[in-house]
C-alpha positions as CSV (number, residue, x, y, z in Angstrom):
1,X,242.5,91.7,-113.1
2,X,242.7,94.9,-110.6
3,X,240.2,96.3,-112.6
4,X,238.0,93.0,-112.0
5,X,239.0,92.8,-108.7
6,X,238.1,96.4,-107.9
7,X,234.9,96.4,-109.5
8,X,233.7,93.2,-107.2
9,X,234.6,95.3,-104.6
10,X,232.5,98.2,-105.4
11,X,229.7,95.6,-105.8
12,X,229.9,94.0,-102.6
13,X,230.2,97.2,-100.6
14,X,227.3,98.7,-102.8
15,X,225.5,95.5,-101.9
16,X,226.3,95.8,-98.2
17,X,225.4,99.8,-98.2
18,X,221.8,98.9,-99.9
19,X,221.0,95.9,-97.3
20,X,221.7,98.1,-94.5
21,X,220.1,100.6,-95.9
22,X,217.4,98.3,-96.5
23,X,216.6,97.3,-93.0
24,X,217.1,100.8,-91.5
25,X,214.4,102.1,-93.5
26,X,212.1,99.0,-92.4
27,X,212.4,100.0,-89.4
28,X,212.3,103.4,-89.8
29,X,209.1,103.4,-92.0
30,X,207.3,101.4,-89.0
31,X,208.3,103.6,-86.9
32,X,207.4,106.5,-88.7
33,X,203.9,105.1,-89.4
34,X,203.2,103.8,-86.3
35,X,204.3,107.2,-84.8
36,X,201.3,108.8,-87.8
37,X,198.5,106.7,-86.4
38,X,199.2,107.5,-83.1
39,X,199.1,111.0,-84.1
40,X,195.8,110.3,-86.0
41,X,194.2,108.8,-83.2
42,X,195.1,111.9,-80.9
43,X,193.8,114.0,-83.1
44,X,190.9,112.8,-83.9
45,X,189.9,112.6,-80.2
46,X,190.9,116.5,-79.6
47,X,188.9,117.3,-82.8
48,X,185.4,115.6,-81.2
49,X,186.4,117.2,-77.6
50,X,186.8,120.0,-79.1
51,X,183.5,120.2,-80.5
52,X,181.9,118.7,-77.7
53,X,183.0,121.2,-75.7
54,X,182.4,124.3,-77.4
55,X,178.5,123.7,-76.3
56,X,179.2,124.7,-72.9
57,X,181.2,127.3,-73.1
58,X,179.1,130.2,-74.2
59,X,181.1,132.6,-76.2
60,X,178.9,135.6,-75.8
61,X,179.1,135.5,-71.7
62,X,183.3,135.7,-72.2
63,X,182.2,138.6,-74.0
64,X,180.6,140.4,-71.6
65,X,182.7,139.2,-68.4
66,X,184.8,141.8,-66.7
67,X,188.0,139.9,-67.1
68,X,188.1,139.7,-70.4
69,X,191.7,140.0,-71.8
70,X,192.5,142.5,-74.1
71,X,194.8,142.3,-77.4
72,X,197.0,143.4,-79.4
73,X,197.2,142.5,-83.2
74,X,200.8,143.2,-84.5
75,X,201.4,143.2,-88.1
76,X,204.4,144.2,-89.5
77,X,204.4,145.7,-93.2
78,X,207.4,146.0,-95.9
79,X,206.1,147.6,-99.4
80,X,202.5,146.9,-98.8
81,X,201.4,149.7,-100.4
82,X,199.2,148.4,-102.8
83,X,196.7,146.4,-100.6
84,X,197.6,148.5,-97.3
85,X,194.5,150.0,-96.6
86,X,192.4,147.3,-97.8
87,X,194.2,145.0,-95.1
88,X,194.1,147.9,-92.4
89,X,190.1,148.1,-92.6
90,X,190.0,144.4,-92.7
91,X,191.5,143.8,-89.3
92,X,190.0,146.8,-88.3
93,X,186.1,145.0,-88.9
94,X,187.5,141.9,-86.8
95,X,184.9,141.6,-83.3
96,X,185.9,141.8,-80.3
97,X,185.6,144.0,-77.5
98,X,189.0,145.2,-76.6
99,X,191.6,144.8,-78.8
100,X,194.1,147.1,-80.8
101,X,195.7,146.9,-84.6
102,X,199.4,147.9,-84.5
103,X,200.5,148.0,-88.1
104,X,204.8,148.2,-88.2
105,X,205.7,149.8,-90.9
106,X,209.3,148.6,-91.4
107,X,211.2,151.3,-93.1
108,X,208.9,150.7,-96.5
109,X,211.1,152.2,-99.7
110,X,207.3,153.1,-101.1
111,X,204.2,154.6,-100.2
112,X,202.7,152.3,-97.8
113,X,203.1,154.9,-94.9
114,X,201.4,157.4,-97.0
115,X,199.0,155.8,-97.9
116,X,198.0,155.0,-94.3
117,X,198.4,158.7,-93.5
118,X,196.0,159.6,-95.8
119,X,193.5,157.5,-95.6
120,X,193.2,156.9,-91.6
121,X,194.0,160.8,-90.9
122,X,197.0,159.8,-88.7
123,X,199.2,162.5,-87.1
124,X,202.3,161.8,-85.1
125,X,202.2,162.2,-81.4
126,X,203.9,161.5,-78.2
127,X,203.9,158.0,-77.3
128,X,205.7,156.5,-74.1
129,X,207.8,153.5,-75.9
130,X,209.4,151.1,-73.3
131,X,212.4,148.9,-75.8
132,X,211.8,145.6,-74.0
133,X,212.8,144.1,-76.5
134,X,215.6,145.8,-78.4
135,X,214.7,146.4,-82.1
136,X,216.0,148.6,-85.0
137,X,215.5,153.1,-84.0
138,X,211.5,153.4,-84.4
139,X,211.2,156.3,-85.7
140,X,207.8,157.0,-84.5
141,X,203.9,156.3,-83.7
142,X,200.7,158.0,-85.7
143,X,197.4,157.8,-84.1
144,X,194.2,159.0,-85.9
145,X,192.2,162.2,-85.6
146,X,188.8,159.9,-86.9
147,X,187.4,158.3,-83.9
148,X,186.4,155.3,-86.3
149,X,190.3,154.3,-86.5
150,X,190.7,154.7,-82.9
151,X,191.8,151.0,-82.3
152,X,194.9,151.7,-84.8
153,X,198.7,152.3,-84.0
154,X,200.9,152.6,-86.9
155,X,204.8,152.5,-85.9
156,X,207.4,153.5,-87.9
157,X,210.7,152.2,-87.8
158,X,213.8,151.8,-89.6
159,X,214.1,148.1,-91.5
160,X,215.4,145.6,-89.2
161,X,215.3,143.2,-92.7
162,X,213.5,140.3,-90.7
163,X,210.2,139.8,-89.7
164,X,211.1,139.3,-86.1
165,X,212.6,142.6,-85.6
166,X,209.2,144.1,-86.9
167,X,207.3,141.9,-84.6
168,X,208.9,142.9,-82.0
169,X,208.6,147.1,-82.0
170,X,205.2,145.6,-82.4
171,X,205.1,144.1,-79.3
172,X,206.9,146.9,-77.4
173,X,204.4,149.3,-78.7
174,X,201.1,147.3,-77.5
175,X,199.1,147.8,-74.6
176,X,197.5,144.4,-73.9
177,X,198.3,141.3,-72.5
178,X,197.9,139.3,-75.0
179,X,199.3,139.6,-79.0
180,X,198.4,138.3,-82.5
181,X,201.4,137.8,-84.8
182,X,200.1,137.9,-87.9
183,X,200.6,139.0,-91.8
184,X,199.2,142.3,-93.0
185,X,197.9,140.2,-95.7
186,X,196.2,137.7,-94.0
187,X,192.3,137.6,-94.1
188,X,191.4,136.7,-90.2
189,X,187.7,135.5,-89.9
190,X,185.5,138.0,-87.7
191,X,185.3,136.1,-84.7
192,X,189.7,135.1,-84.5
193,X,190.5,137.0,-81.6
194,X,187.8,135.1,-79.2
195,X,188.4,132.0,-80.7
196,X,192.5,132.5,-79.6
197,X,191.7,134.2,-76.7
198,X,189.3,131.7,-75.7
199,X,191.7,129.3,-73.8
200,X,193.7,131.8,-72.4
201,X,190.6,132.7,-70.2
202,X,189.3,129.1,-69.6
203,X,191.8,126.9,-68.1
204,X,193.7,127.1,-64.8
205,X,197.0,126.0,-65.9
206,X,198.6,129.1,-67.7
207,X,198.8,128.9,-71.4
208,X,201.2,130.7,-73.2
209,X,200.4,130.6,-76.5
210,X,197.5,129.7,-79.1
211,X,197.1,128.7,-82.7
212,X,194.6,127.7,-85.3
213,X,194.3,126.2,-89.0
214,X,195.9,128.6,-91.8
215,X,194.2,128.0,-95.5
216,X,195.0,129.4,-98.7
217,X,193.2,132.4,-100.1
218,X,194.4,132.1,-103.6
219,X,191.7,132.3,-106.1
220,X,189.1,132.9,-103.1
221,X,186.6,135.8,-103.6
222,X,187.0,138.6,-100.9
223,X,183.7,140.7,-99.6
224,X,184.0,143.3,-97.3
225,X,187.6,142.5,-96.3
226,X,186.5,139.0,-95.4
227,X,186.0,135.8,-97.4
228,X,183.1,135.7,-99.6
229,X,183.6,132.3,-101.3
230,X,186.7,130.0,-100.6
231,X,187.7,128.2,-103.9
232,X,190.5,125.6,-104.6
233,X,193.4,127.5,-106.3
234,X,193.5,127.4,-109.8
235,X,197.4,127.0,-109.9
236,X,199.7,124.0,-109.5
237,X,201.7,125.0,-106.3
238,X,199.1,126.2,-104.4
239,X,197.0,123.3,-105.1
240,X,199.3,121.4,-103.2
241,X,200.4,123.5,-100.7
242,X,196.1,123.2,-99.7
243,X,197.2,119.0,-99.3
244,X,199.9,120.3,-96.9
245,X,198.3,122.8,-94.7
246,X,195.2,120.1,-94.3
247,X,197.5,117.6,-93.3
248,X,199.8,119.6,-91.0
249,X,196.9,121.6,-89.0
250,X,194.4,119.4,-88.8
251,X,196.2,115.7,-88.2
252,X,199.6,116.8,-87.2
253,X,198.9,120.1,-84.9
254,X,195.8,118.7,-83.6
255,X,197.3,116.1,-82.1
256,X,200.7,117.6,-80.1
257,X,198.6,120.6,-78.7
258,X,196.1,117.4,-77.2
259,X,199.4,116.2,-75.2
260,X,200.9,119.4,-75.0
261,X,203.6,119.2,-76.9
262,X,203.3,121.8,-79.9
263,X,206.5,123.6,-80.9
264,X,205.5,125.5,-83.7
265,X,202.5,127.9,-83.9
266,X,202.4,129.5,-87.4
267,X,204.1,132.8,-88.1
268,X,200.9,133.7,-89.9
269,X,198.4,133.6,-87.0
270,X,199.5,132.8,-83.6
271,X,198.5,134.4,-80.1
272,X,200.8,134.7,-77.3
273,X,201.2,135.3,-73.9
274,X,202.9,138.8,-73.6
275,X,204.3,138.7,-70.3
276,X,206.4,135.3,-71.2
277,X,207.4,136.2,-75.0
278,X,208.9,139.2,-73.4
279,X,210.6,137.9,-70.4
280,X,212.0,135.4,-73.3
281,X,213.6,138.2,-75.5
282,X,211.1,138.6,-78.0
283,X,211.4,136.8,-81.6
284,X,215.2,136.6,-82.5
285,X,215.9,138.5,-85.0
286,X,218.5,136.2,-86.6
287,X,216.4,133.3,-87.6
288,X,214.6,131.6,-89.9
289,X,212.6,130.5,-88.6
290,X,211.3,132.6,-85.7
291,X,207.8,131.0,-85.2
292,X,209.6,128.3,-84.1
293,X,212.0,129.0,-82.1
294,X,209.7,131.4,-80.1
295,X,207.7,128.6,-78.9
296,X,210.9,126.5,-78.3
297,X,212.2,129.4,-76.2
298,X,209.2,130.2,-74.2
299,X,208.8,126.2,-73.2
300,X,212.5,126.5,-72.4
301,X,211.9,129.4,-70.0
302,X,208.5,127.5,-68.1
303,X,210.7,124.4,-67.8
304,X,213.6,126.4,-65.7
305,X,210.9,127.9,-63.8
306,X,209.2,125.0,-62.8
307,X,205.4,126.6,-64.2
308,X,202.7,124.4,-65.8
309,X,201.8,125.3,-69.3
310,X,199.9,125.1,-71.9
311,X,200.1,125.5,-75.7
312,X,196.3,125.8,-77.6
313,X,195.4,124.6,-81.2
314,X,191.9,125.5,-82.6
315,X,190.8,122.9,-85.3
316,X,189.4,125.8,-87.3
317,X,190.2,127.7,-89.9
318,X,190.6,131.2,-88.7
319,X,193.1,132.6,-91.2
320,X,193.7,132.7,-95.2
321,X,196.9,133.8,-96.7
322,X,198.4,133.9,-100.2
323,X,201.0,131.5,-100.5
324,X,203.8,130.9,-103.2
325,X,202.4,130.2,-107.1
326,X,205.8,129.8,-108.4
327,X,208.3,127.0,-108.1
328,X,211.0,129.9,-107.3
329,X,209.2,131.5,-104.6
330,X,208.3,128.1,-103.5
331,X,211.8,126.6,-103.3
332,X,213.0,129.7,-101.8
333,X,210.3,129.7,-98.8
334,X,210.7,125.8,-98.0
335,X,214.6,126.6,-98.1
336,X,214.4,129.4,-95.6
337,X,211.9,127.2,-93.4
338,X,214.4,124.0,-93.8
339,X,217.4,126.1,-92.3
340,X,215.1,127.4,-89.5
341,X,214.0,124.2,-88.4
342,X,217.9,123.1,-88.4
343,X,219.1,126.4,-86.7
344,X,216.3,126.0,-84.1
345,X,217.4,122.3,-83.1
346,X,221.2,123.3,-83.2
347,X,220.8,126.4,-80.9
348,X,218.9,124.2,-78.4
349,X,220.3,121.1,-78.6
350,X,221.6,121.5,-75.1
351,X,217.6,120.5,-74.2
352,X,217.8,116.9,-75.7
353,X,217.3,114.2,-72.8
354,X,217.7,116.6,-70.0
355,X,215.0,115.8,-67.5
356,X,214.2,119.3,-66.4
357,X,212.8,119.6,-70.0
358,X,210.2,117.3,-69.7
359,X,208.6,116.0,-73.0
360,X,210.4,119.0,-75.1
361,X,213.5,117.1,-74.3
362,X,212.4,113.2,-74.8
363,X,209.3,113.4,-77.1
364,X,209.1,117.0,-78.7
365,X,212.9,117.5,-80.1
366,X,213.6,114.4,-80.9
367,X,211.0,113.7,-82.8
368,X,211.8,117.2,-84.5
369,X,215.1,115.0,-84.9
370,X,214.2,112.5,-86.6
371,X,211.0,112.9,-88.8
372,X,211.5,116.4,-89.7
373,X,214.9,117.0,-89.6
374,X,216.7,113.9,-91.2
375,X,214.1,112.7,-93.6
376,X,215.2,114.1,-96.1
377,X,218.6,113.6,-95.9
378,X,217.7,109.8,-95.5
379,X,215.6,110.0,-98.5
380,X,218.9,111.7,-100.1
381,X,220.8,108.5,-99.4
382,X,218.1,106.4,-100.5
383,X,218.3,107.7,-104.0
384,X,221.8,107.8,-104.0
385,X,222.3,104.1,-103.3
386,X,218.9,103.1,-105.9
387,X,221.1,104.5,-108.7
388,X,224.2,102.7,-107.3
389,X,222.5,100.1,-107.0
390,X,221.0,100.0,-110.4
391,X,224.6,100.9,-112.1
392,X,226.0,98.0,-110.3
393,X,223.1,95.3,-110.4
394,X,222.5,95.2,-106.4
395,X,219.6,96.1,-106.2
396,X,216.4,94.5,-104.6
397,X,214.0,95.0,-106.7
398,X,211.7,93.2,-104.5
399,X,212.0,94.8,-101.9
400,X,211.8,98.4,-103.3
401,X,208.6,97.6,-104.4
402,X,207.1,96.3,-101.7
403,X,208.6,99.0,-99.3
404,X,207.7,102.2,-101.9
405,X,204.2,100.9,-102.2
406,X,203.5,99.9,-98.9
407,X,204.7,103.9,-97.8
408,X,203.1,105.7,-100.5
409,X,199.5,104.1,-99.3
410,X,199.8,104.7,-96.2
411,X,200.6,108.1,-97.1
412,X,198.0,108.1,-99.4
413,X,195.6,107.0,-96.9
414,X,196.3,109.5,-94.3
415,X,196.0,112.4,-96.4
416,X,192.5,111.2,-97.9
417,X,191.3,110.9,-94.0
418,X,192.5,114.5,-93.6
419,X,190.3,115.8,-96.8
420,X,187.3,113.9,-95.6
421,X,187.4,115.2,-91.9
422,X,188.2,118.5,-93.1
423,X,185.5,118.5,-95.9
424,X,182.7,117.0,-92.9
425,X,183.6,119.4,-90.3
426,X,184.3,122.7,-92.2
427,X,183.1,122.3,-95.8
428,X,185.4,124.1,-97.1
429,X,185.0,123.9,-100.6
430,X,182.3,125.4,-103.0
431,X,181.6,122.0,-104.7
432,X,182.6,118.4,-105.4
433,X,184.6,118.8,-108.4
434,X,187.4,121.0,-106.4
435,X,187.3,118.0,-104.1
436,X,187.8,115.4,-106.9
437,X,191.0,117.9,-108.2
438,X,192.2,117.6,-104.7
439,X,191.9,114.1,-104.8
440,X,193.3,113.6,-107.7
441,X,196.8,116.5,-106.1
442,X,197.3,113.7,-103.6
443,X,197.9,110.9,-105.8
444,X,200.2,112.8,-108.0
445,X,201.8,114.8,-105.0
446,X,204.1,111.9,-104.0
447,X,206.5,111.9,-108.1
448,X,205.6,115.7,-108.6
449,X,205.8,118.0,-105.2
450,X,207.5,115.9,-102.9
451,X,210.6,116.2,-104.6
452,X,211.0,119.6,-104.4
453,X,210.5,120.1,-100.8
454,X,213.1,117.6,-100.5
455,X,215.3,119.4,-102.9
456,X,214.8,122.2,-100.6
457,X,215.3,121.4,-97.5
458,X,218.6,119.6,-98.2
459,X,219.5,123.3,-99.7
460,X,218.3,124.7,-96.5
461,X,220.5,122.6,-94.7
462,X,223.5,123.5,-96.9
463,X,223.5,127.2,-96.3
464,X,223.0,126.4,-92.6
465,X,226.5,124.3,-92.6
466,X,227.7,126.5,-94.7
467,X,226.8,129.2,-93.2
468,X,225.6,131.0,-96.3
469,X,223.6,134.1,-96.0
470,X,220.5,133.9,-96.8
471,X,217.5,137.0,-97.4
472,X,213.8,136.2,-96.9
473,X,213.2,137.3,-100.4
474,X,210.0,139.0,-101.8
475,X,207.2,137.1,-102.7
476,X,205.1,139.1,-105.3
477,X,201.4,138.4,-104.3
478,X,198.6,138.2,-106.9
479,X,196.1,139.5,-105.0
480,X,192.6,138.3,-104.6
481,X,189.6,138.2,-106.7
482,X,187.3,141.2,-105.1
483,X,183.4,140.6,-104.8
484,X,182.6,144.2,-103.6
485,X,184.5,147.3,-102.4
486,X,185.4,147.3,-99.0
487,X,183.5,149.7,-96.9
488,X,184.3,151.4,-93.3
């Protein structure tokens, strides 16, 4: 009988839990969708202003104008030595007229500093290096005896193990007002610095920093350090990682930097304001996110300072980078990323709902909050109590249908707008077939990826809690299929 009793017990609270649980995540999926075509809505209108306005702004007269603003590329480099010095003369070939390359090479254990040595003709010299920012012992600066190479710094320093730390000997060692963080790997398009350094010079209100769309270069054929043909990656993971990066820079990105309210520019192409990214401390050197929490810092410091700002996104692709092809290397990365995102929101959590914040305290973090942060934890929950519930016989049955079904359309819907509009404005693939396959990735992606990025980010959050350390890892990159050699 205590058996009996206890077991009805057990049903009635799993019963309870599931019908709560039930109209919380009505609500919550409303919300969440209503939130999405808002976000749609504002994106597409930036995307067509966007393009309407590029026909009055002449690119070639910022070109010649006196005040042109110069910049500095930093890219740090760990064990790059076997694509180095294709990756050097590749950001070396980028147009504009005043800019600078400043390759960190942070303490490599092989022969990527030799390798630049050799083939730029660098010596060491005397360089005046201010630490604004306070880094790992740099160890010193080569210049180039070849007038080609005369836009190139290469710094050496000791390894700070993080990005950041890299970044930001980078940053102390550049001349211009401006910088591009970037990857040493990354394949820029010719024209990336104007197109960044375009709204720096155009609008009064000051703007701080600048992004663009990021695509993936796997399986894309490379000519002259630049991309020849862009081709949908043959593998699984990368496949859908092209459904995500379409999604998050051309709906999602799109539509905060058309109300102002970005909080992440990409860690593999972003442009900043020197001056400000300084005066903030420079990436932090302890996170895990430090795209992030750069741009969460920097509108921080404009808020206390009462200055009007602006954060830029570009609706084009300006940058291809080779992203995870393994489900290791893939868990790993979306871990690391799910721990920044939850070490960014607990180190400024002081910022939610405090007026002087503006719409980073009421709009920006909490929506962080919410629909980045505890998704999947509530979709944790969600399975937990659909097995409960089957176990026990609670379940709705009904309702779980209607609600799963009703989601994964909308889902479904959103991210075939996003290939359309993306296929229309940039035709970025070679033919229809790829576009079929991709197609086809986002009907699948729902039962097959999604889980895994779930799975990782609630691992993320664990070591964070925990405070578990965790290493960036090496991701061993496959290179890129090569049309022609690369020539001066």
């Amino acid at each position: 009988t205590c058996t009996r009793n206890l077991l009805i017990m057990i049903k009635n609270l799993t019963y309870q839990l599931i019908h709560f649980y039930e109209v919380f995540i009505s609500f919550f999926s409303v919300a969440f969708i209503l939130i999405y075509i808002s976000l749609s809505l504002l994106s597409y209108y930036a995307i067509l202003k966007h393009l309407r306005y590029q026909k009055f702004i002449s690119e070639d007269i910022l070109t010649r104008s006196n005040h042109l603003l110069g910049v500095s590329i930093v890219a740090p480099a760990f064990n790059e030595g076997v694509n180095i010095v294709y990756n050097v003369k590749s950001l070396l070939s980028l147009t504009y007229p005043k800019f600078e390359i400043i390759i960190v090479n942070d303490g490599s254990t092989d022969d990527t500093l030799s390798k630049l040595i050799t083939e730029f003709e660098l010596v060491k010299i005397d360089f005046y290096y201010q630490e604004k920012i306070v880094t790992k012992t740099v160890r010193g600066h080569y210049k180039s005896t070849n007038p080609i190479y005369s836009k190139l710094l290469v710094v050496d320093k000791e390894n700070g193990k993080s990005k950041a730390d890299a970044s930001n000997a980078g940053i102390n060692s550049s001349k211009y007002p401006l910088f591009i963080c970037t990857d040493v790997d990354c394949i820029l398009k010719r024209d990336t610095i104007l197109k960044l350094a375009k709204p720096f010079m155009e609008n009064e209100t000051k703007v701080i920093a600048t992004g663009a769309g990021i695509r993936i270069s796997n399986s894309c054929e490379i000519k002259d350090g630049f991309l020849h043909k862009v081709h949908f990656p043959k593998d699984w993971y990368p496949r859908f990682q092209e459904l995500e990066y379409v999604r998050s820079f051309l709906f999602g990105r799109m539509a905060w930097s058309q109300i102002n309210g970005l909080l992440l520019v990409s860690g593999g192409l972003g442009m900043f304001d020197k001056e400000i990214a300084i005066k903030v401390g420079g990436y932090w050197h302890k996170s895990l996110g430090e795209d992030m929490e750069l741009i969460t810092r920097m509108r921080k410091y404009m808020h206390e300072n009462k200055q009007k700002f602006l954060i830029k996104y570009i609706p084009e692709s300006l940058c291809w980078t080779e992203v995870p092809g393994s489900r290791e290397v893939l868990i790993r990365q979306r871990t690391r990323w799910a721990r920044g995102l939850a070490q960014t929101l607990f180190l400024h959590r002081k910022m939610f709902f405090k007026p002087k914040y503006g719409g980073t305290a009421f709009l920006i973090l909490p929506y962080f909050f919410i629909f980045e942060f505890l998704v999947p934890i509530i979709e944790f929950i969600g399975i937990v109590l659909l097995i409960a519930g089957i176990i026990t016989g609670s379940l709705n049955t009904e309702h779980l249908i209607i609600m799963s079904a009703f989601v994964y359309l909308f889902y479904l819907l959103i991210t075939l707008v996003s290939i359309m509009i993306d296929d229309l404005l940039y035709k970025s693939y070679a033919n229809y077939k790829e576009l079929m396959v991709l197609i086809f990735m986002a009907i699948i992606e729902p039962f097959v990826y999604h889980p895994l990025n779930v799975y990782a980010s609630l691992k993320g959050y664990w070591f964070f809690f925990r405070q578990t350390e965790q290493k960036w890892g090496v991701m061993v990159r496959k290179g890129y299929a090569t049309t022609q050699k690369l020539t001066p």
